[in-house]
PDB file of the backbone (N, CA, C, O) and the ligand in Angstrom, with CONECT records:
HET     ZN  A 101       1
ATOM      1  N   UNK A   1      15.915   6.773  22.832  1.00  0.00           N
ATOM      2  CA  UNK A   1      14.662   6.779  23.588  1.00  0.00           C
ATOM      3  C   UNK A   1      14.343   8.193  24.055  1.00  0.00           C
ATOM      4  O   UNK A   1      15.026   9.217  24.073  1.00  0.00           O
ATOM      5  N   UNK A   2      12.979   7.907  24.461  1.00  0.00           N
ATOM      6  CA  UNK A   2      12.606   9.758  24.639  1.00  0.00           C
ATOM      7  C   UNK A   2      11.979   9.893  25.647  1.00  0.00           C
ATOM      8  O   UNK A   2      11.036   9.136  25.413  1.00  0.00           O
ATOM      9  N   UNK A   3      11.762  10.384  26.806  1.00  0.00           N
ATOM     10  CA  UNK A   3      10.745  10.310  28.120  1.00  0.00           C
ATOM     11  C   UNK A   3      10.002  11.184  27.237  1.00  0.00           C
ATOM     12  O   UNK A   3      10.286  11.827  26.226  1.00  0.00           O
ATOM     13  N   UNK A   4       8.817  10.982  28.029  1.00  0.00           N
ATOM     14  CA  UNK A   4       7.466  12.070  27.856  1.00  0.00           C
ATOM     15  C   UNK A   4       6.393  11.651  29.111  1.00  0.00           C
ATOM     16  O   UNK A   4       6.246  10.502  29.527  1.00  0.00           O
ATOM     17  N   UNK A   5       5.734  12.761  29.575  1.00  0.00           N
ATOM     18  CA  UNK A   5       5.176  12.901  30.671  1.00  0.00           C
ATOM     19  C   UNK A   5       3.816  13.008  30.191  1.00  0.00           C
ATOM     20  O   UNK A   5       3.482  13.925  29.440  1.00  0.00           O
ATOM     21  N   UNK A   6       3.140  12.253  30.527  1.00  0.00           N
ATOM     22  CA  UNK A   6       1.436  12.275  29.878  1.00  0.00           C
ATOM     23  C   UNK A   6       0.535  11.974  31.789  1.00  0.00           C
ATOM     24  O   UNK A   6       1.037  11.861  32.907  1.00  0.00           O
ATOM     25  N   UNK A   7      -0.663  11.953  31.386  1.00  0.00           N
ATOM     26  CA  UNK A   7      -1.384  12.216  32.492  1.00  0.00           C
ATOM     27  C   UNK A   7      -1.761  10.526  32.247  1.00  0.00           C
ATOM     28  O   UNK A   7      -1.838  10.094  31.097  1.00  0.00           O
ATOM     29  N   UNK A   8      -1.983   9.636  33.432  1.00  0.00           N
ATOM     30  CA  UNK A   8      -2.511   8.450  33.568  1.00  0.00           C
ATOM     31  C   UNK A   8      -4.809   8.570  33.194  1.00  0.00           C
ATOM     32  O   UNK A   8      -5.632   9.250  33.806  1.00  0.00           O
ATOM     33  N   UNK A   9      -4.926   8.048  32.558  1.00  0.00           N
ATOM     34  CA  UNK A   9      -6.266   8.164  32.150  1.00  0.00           C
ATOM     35  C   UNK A   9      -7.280   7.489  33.059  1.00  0.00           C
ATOM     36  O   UNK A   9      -8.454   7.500  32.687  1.00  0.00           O
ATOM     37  N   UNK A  10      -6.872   6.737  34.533  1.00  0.00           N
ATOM     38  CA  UNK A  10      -7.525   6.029  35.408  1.00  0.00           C
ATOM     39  C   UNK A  10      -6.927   7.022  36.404  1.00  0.00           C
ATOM     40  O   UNK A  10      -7.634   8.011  36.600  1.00  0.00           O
ATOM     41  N   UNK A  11      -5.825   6.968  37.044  1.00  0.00           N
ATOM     42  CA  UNK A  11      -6.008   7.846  38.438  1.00  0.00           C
ATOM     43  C   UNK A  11      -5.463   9.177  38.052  1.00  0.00           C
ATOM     44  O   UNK A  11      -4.667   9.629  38.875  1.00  0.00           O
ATOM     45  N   UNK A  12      -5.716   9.991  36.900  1.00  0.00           N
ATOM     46  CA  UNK A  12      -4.559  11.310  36.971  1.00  0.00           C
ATOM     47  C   UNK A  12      -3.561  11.568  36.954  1.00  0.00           C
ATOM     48  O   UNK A  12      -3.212  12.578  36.342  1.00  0.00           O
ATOM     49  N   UNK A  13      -2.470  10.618  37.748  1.00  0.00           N
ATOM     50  CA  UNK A  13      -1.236  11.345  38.206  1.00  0.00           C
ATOM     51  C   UNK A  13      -0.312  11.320  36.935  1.00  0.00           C
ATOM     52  O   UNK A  13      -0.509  10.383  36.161  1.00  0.00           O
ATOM     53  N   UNK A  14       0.331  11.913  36.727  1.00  0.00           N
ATOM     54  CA  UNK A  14       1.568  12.222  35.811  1.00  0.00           C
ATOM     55  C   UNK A  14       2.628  11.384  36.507  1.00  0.00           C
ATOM     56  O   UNK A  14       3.119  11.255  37.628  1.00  0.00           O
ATOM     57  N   UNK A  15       2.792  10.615  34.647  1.00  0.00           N
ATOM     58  CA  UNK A  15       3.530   9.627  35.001  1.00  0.00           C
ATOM     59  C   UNK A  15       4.623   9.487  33.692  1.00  0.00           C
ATOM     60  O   UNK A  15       4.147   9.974  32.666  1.00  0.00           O
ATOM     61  N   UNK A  16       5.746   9.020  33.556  1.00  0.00           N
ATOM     62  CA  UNK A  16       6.979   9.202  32.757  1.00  0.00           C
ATOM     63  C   UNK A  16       6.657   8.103  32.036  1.00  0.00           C
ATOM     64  O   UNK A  16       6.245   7.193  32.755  1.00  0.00           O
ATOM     65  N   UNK A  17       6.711   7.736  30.351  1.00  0.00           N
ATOM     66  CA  UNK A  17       6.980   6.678  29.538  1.00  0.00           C
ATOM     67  C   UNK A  17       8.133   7.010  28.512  1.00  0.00           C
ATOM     68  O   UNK A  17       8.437   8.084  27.993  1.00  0.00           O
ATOM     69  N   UNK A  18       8.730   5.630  28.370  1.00  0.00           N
ATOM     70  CA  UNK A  18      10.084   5.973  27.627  1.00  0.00           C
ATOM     71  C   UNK A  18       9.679   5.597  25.882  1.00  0.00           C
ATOM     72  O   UNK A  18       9.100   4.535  25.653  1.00  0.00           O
ATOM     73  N   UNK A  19       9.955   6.337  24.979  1.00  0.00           N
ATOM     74  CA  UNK A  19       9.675   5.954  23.714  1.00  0.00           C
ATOM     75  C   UNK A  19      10.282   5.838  22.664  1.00  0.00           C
ATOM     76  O   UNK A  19      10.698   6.921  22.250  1.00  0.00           O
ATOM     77  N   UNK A  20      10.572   4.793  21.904  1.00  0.00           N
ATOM     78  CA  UNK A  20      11.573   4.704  20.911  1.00  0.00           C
ATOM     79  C   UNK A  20      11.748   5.683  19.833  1.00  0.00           C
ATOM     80  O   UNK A  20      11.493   5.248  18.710  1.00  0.00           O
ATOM     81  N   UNK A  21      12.077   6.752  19.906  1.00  0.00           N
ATOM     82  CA  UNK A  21      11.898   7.337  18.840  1.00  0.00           C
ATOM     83  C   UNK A  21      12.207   7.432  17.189  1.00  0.00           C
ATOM     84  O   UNK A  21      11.965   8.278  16.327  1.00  0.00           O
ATOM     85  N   UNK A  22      12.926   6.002  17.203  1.00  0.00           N
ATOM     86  CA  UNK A  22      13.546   5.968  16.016  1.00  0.00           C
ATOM     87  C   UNK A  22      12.222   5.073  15.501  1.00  0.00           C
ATOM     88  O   UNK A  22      12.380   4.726  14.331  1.00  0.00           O
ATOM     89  N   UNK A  23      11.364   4.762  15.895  1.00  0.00           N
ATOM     90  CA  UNK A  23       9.984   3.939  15.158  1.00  0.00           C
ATOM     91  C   UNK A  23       9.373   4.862  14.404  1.00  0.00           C
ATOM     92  O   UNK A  23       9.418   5.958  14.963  1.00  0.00           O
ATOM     93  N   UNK A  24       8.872   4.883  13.468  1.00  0.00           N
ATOM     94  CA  UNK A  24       7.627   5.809  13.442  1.00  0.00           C
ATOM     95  C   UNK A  24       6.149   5.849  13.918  1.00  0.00           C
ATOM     96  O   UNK A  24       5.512   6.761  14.445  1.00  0.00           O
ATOM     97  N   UNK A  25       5.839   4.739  13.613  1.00  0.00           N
ATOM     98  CA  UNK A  25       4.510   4.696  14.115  1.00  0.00           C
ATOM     99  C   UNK A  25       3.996   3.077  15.073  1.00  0.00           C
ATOM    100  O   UNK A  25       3.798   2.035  14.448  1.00  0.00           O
ATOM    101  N   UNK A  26       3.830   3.168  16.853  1.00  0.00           N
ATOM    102  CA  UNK A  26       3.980   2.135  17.491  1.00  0.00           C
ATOM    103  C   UNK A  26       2.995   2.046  18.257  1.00  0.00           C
ATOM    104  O   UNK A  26       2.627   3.046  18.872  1.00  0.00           O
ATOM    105  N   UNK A  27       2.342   0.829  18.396  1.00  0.00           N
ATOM    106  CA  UNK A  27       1.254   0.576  19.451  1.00  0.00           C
ATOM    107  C   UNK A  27       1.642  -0.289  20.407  1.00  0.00           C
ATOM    108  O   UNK A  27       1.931  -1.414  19.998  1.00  0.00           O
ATOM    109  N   UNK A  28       1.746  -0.054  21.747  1.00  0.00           N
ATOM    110  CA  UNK A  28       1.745  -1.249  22.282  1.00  0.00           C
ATOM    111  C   UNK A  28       1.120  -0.200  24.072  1.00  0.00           C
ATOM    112  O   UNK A  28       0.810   0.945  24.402  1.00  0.00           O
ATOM    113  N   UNK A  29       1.307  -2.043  24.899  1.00  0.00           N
ATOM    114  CA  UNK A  29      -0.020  -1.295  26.420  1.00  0.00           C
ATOM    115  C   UNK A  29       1.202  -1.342  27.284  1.00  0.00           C
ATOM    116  O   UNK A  29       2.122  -2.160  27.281  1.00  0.00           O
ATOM    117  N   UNK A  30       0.991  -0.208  28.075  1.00  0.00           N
ATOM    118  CA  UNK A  30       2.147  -0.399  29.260  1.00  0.00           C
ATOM    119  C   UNK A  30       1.147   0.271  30.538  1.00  0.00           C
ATOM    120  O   UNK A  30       0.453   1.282  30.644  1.00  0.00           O
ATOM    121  N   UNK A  31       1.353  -0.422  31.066  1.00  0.00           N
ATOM    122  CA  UNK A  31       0.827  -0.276  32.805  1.00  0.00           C
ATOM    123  C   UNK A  31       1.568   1.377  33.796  1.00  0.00           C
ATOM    124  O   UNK A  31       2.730   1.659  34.089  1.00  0.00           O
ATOM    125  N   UNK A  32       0.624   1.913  33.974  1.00  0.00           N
ATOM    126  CA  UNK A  32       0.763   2.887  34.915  1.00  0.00           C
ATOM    127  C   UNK A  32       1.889   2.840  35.710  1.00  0.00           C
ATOM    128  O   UNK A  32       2.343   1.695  35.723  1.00  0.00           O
ATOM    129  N   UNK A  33       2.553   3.652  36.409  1.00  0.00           N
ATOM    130  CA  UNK A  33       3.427   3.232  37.109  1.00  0.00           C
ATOM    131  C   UNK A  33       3.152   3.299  38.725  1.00  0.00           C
ATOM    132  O   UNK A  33       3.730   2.698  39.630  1.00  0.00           O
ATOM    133  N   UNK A  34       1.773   4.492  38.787  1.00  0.00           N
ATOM    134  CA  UNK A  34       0.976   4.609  39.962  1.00  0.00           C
ATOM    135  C   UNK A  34      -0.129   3.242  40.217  1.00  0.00           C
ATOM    136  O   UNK A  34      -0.062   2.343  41.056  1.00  0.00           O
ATOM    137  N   UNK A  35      -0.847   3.423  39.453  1.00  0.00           N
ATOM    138  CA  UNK A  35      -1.997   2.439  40.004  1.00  0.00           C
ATOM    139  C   UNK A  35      -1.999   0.965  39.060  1.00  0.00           C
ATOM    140  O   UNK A  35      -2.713  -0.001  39.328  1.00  0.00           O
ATOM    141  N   UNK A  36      -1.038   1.035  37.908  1.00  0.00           N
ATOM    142  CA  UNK A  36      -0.509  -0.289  37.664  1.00  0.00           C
ATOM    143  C   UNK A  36      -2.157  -0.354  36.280  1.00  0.00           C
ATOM    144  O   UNK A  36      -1.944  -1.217  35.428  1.00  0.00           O
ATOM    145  N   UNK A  37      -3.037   0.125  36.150  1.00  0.00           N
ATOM    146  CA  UNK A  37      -3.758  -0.362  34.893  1.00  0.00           C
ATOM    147  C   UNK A  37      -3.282  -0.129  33.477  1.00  0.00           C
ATOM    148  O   UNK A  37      -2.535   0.801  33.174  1.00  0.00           O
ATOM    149  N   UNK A  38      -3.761  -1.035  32.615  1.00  0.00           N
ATOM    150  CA  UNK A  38      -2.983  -1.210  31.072  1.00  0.00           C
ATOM    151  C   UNK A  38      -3.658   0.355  30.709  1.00  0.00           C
ATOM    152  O   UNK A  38      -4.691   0.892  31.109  1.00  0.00           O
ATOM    153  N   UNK A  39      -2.541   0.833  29.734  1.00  0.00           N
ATOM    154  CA  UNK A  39      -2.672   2.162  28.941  1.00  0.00           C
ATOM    155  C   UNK A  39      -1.827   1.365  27.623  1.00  0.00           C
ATOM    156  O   UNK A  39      -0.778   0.727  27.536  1.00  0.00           O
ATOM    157  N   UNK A  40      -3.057   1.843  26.544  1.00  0.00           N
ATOM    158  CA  UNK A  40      -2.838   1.742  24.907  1.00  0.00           C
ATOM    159  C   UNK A  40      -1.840   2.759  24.975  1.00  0.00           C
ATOM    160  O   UNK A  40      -2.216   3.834  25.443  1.00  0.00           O
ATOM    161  N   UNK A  41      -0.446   2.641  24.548  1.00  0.00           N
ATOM    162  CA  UNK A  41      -0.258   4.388  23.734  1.00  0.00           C
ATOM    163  C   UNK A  41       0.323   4.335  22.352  1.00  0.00           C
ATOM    164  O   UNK A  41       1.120   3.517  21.892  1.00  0.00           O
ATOM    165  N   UNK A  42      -0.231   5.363  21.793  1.00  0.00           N
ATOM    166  CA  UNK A  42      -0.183   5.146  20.229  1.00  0.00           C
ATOM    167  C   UNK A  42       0.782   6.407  19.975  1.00  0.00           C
ATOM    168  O   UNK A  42       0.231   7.448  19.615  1.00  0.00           O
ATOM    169  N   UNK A  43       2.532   6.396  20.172  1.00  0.00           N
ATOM    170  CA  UNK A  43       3.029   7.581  19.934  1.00  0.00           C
ATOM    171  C   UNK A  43       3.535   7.532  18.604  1.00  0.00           C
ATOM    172  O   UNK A  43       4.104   6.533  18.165  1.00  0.00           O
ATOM    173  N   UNK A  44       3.330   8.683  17.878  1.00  0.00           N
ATOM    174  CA  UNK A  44       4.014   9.024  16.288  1.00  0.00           C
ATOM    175  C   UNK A  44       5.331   9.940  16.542  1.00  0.00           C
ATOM    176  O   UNK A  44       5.402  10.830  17.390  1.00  0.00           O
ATOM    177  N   UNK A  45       6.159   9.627  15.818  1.00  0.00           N
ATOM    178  CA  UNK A  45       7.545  10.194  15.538  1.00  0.00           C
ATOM    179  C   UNK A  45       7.396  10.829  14.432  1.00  0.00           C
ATOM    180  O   UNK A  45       6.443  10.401  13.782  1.00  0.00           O
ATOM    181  N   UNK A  46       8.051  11.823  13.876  1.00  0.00           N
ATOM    182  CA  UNK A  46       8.988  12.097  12.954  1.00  0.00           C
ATOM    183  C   UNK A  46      10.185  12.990  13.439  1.00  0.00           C
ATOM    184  O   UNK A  46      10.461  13.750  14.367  1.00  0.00           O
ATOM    185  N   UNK A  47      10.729  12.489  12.320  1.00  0.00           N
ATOM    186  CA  UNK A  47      12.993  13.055  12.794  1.00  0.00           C
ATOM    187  C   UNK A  47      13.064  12.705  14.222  1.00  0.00           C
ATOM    188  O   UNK A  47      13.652  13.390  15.060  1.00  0.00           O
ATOM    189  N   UNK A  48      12.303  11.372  14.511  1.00  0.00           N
ATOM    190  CA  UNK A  48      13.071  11.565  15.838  1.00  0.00           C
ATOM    191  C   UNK A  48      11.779  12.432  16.536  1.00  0.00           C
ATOM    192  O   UNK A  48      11.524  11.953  17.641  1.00  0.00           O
ATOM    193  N   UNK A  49      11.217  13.164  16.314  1.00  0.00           N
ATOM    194  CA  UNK A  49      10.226  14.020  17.243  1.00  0.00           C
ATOM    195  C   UNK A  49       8.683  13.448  16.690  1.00  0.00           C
ATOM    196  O   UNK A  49       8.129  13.155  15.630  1.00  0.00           O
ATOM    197  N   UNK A  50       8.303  13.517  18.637  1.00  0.00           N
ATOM    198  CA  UNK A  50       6.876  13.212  18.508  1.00  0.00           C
ATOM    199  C   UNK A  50       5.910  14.295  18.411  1.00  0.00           C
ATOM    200  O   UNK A  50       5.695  15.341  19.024  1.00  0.00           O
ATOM    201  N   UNK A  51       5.383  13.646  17.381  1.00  0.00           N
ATOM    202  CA  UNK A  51       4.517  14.767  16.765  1.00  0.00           C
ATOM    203  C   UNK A  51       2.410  13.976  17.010  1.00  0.00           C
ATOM    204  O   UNK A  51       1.400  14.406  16.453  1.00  0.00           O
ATOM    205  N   UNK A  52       2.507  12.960  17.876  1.00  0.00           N
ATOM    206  CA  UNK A  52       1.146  12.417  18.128  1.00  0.00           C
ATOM    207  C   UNK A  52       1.227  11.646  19.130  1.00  0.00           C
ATOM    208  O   UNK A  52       2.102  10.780  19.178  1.00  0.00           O
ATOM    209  N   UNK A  53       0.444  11.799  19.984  1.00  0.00           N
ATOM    210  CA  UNK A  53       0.604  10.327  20.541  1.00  0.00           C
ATOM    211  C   UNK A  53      -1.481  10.724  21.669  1.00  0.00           C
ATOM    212  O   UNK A  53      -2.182  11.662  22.047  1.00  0.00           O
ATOM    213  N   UNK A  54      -1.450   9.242  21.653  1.00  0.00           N
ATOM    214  CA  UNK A  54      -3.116   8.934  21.552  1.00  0.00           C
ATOM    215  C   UNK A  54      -2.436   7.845  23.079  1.00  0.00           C
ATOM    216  O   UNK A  54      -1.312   7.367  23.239  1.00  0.00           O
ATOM    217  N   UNK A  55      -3.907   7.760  24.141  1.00  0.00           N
ATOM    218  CA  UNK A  55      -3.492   7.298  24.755  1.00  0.00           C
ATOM    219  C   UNK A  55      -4.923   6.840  25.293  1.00  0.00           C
ATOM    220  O   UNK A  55      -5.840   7.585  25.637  1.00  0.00           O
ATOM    221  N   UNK A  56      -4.907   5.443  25.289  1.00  0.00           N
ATOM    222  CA  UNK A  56      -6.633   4.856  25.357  1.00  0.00           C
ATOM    223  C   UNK A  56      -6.935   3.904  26.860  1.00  0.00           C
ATOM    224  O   UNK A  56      -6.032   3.506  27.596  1.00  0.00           O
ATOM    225  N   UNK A  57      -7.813   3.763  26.993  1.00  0.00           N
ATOM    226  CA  UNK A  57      -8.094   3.090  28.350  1.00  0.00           C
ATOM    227  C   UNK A  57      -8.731   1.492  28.097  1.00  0.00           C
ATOM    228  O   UNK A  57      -9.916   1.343  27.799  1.00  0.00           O
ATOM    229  N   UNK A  58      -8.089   0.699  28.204  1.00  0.00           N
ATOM    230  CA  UNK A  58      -8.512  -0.696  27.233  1.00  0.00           C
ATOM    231  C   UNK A  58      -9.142  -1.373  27.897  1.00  0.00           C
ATOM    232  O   UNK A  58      -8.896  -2.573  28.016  1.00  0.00           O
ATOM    233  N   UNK A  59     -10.127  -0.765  28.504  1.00  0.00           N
ATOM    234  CA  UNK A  59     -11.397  -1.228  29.299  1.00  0.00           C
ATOM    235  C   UNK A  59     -12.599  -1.053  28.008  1.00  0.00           C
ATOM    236  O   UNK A  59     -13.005  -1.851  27.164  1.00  0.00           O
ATOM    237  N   UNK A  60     -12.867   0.089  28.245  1.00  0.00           N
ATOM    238  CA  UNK A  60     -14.202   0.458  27.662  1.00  0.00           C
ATOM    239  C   UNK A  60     -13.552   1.693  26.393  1.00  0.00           C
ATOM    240  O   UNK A  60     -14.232   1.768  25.369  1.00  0.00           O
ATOM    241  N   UNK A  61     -12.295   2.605  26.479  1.00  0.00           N
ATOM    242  CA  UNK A  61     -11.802   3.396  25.368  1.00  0.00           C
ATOM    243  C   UNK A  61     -12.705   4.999  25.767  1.00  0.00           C
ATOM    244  O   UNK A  61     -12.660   6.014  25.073  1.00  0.00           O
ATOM    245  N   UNK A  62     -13.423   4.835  26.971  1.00  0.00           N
ATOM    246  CA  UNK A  62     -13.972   6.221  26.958  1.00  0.00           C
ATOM    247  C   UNK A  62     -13.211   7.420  26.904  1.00  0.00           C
ATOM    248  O   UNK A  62     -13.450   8.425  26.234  1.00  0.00           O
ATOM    249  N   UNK A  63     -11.615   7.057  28.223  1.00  0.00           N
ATOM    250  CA  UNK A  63     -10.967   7.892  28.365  1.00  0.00           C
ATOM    251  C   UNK A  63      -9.829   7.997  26.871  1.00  0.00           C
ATOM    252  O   UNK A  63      -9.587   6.945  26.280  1.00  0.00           O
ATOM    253  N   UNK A  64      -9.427   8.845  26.548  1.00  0.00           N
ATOM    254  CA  UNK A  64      -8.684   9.363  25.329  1.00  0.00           C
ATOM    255  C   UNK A  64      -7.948  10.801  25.410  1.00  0.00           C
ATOM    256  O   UNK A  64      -8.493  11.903  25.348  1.00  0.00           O
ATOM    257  N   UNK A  65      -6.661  10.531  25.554  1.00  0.00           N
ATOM    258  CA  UNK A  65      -5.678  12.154  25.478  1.00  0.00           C
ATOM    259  C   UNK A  65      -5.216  12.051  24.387  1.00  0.00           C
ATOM    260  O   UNK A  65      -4.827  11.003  23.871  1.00  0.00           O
ATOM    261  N   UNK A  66      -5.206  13.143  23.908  1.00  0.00           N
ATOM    262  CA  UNK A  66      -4.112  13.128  22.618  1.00  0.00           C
ATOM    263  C   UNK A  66      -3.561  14.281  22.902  1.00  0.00           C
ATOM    264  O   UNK A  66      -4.057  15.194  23.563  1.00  0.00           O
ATOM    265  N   UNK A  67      -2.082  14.216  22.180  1.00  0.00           N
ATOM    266  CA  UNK A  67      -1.086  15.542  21.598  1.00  0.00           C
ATOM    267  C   UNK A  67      -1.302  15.534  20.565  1.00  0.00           C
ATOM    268  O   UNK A  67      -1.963  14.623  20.066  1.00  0.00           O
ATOM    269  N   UNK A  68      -0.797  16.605  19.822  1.00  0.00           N
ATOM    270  CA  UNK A  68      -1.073  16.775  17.902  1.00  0.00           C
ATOM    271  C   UNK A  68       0.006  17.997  17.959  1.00  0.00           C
ATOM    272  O   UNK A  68      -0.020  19.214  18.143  1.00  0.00           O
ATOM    273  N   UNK A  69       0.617  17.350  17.794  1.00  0.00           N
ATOM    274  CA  UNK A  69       1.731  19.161  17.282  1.00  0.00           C
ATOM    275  C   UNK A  69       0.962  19.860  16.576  1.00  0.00           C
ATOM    276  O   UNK A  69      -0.206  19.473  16.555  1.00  0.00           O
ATOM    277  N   UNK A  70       1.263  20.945  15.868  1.00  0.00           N
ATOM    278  CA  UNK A  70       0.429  22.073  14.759  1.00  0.00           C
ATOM    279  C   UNK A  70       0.937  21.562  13.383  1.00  0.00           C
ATOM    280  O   UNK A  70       2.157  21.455  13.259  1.00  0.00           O
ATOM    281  N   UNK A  71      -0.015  21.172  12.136  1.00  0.00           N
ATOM    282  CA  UNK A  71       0.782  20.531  11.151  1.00  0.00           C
ATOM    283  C   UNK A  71       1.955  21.779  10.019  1.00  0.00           C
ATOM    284  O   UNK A  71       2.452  21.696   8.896  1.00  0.00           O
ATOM    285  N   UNK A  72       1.952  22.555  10.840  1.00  0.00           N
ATOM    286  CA  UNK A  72       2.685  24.140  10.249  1.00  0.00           C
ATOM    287  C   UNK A  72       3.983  23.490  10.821  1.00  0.00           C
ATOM    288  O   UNK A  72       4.663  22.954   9.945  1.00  0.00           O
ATOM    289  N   UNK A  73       4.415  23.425  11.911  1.00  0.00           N
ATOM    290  CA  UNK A  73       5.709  22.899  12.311  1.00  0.00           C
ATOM    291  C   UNK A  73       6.189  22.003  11.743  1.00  0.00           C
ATOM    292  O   UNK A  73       7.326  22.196  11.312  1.00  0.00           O
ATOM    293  N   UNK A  74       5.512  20.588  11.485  1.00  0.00           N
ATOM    294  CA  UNK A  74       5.754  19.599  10.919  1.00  0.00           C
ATOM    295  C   UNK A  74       6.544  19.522   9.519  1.00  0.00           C
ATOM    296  O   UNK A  74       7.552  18.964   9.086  1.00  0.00           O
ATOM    297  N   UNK A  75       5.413  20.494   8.988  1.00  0.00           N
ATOM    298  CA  UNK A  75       6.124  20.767   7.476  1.00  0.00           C
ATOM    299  C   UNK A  75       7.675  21.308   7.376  1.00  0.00           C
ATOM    300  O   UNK A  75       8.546  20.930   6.592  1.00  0.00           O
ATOM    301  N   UNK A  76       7.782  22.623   8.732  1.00  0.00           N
ATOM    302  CA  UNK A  76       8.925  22.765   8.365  1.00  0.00           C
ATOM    303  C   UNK A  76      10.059  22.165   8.862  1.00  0.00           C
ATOM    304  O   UNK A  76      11.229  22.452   8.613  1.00  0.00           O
ATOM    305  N   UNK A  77       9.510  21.091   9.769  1.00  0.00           N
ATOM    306  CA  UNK A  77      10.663  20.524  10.255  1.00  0.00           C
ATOM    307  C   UNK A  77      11.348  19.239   8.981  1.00  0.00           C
ATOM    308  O   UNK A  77      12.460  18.717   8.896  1.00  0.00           O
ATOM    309  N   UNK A  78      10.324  19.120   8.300  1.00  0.00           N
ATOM    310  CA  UNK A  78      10.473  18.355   6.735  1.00  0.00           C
ATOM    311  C   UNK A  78      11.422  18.899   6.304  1.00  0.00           C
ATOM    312  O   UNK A  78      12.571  18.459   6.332  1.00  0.00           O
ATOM    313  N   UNK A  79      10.918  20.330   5.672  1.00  0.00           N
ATOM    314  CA  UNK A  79      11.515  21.086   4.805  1.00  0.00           C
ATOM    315  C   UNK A  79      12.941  21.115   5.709  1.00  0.00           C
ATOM    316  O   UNK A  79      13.459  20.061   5.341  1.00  0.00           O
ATOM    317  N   UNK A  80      13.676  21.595   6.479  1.00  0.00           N
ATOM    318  CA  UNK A  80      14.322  21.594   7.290  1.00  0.00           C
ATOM    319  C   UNK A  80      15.761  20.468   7.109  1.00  0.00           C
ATOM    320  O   UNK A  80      16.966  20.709   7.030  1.00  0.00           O
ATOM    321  N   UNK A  81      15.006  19.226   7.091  1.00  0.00           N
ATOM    322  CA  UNK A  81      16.037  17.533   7.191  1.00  0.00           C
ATOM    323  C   UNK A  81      15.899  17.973   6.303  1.00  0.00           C
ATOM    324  O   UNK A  81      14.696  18.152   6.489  1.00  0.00           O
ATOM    325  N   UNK A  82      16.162  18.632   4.747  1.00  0.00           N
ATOM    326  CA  UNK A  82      16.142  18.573   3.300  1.00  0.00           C
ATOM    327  C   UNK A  82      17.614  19.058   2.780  1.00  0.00           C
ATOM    328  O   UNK A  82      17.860  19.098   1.574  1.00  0.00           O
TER     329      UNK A  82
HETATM  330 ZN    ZN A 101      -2.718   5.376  36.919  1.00  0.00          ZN2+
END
C-alpha cells in the first residue's frame, strides 16, 4: 500500500489515502476524512508507482485534480524493470 496526500475537492484540507499499488488501474469512492463527502479516485500505478490519479466530486464532477507524472520518466522507468 502507498499513502498519498491529495487536496479534498469539497473543503480543501489535505487529507491521506492509502493505495494498493500492486493494481494497476482502480476506481472506487472513499469519503473525506475531514468533512466525510464521497471522492471518486481514479489512481494509476506502474512498477508499483503512481503515475495518475484523477479525483472527481460525485455530485455534479465540476471539481477535478489530477497528477500526471511527465511521460519521459515513465518510459524510463520501463526501460529500467528491463
Ligand atoms: Zn473534505
Amino acid at each position: 500500500m502507498v499513502e498519498h496526500f491529495l487536496q479534498c475537492i469539497y473543503c480543501w484540507s489535505e487529507i491521506s489515502m492509502l493505495f494498493d499499488s500492486s493494481v494497476t488501474y482502480q476506481v472506487y469512492v472513499e469519503d473525506c476524512e475531514v468533512c466525510c463527502n464521497p471522492i471518486e479516485v481514479n489512481p494509476v500505478f506502474d512498477n508499483g508507482e503512481l503515475i495518475s490519479l484523477e479525483c472527481k466530486n460525485l455530485g455534479n464532477y465540476s471539481a477535478i485534480t489530477t497528477l500526471k507524472k511527465n511521460k519521459q520518466n515513465v518510459l524510463e522507468n520501463i526501460q529500467n524493470a528491463f
